[in-house]
C-alpha positions as CSV (number, residue, x, y, z in Angstrom):
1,X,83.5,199.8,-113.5
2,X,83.3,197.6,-110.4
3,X,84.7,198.8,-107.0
4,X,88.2,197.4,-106.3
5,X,89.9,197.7,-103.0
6,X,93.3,199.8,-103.6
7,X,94.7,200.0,-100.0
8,X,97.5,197.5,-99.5
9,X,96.7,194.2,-97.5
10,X,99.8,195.0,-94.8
11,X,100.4,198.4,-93.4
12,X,103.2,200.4,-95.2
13,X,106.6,201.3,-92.7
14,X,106.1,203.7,-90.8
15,X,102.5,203.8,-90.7
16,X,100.2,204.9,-87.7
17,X,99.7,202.1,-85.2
18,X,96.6,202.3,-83.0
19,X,98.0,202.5,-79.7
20,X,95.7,201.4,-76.5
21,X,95.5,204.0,-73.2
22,X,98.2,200.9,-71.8
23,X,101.1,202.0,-74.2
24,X,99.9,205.5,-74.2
25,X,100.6,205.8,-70.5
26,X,103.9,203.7,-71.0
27,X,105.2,205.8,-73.8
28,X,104.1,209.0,-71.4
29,X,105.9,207.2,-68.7
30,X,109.2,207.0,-70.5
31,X,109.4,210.5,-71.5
32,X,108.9,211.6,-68.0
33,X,105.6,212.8,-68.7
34,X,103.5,212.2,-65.5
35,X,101.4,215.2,-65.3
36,X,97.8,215.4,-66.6
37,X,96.4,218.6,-67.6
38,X,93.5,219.7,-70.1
39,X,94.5,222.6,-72.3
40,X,92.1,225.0,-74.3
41,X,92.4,227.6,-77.2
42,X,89.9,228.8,-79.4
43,X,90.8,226.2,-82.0
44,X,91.9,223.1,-79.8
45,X,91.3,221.2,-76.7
46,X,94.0,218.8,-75.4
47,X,94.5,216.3,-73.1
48,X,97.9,216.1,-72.3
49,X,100.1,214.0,-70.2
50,X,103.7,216.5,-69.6
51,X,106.9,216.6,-67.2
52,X,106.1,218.1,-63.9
53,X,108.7,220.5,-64.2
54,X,107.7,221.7,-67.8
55,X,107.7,225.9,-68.2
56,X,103.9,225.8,-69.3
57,X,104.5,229.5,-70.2
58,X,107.1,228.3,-72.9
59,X,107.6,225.4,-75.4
60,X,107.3,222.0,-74.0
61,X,106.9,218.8,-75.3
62,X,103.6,216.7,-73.9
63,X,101.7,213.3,-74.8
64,X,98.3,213.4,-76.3
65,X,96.2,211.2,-74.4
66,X,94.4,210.5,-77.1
67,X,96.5,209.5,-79.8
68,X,99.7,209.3,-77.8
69,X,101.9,211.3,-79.9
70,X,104.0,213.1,-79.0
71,X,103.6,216.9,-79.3
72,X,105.6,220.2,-78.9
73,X,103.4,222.7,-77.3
74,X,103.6,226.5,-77.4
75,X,102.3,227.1,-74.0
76,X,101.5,230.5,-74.3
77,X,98.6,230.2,-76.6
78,X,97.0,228.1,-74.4
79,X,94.9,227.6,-71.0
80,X,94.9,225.0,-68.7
81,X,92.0,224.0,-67.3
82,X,92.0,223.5,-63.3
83,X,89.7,220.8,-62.1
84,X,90.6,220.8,-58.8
């Protein structure tokens, strides 16, 4: 049976899009997330963009740097890493 191709040719609603640092930093910037800070756990390590004012002992919402989705962090699992 030969190989055929399955995905489709044009990507379906609300699919992914590959956003570039640029919009990243934009979409960060509109939800008031100016702060950078690099979180740990023993299962995850995120860089995140969040509101200066954010209770980083509670829930707060950040942007991946990364991906720039936007995520709802439970601060309390986690450590941020101080580089000065």
């Amino acid at each position: 049976m030969p190989y055929t191709d399955r995905r489709p040719a044009t990507p379906e609603p609300g699919a992914a899009k590959l956003m570039t640092p640029a919009t990243i930093a934009a979409a960060a910037s509109a939800r008031g997330h100016h702060r950078r800070g690099f979180f740990t756990s023993q299962q995850y390590d995120l860089d995140l963009l969040y509101s200066p004012d954010a209770d980083l002992d509670g829930t707060f919402g950040a942007t991946d740097v990364e991906t720039g989705e936007l995520l709802l962090v439970r601060g309390w699992l986690f450590c941020l890493r101080d580089d000065g």
